[in-house]
N, C-alpha and C positions, 0 to 999 in steps of 0.2 A: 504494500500500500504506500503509496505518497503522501512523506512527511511534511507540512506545512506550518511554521513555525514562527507566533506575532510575538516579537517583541513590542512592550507594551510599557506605561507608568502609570501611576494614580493620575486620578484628575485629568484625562489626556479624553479631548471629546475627539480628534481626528482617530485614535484608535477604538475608540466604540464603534466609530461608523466602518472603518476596515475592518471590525471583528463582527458586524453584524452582514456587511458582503460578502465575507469568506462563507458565514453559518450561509447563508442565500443559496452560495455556489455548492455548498459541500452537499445541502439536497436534490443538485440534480447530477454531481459532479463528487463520488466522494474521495475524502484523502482524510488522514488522522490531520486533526489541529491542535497543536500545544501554545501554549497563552504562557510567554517569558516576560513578568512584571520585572524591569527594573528597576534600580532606584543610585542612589548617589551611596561611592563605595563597590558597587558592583564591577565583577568588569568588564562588561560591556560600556559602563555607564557614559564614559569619555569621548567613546567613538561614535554613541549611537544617540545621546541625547538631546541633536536636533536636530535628528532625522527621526524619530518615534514617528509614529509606528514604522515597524521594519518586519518587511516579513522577506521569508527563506523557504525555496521548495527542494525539498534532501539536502541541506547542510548548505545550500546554494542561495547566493543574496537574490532576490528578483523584485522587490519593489521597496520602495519608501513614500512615507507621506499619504499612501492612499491606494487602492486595489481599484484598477480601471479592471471592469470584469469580464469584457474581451478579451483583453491582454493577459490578465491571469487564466483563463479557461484555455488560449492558444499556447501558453506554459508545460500546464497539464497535458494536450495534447502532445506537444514534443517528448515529454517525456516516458510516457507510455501510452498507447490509443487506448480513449477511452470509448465504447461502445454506448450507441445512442438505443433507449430501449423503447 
């Protein structure tokens, strides 16, 4: 299955709206999603704190700032064909 992985922080409204796209796409389109709260001290925190949200498909960067949902579903497709049912 396809790992998809939001980096994320408190109080952060652009990552609710990319975590509520991804949940959108994952019911027609599934892949595991793991949600990486960070916060100051971590370490991603440095490199990733103004680009939140950050998301990653199998350990791989593929977006920031926002999930255009074309562009993550043509993702998905390169990485493994996904069968339309």
């Amino acid at each position: 299955m396809i790992l998809v992985e939001l980096y994320s922080k408190e109080d952060c409204h652009l990552c609710e709206v990319a975590k509520g796209a991804l949940k959108k796409i994952r019911k027609l389109y599934p892949f595991e999603l793991h949600e990486i709260m960070i916060q100051e001290g971590d370490e991603y925190f440095e490199t990733m704190k103004e680009r939140i949200p950050v998301i990653h498909i199998n350990k791989e960067f593929a977006f920031q700032h926002r999930v255009p949902e074309q562009e993550f579903i043509k993702k998905l497709h390169s990485i493994v064909p996904i069968h339309n049912k």
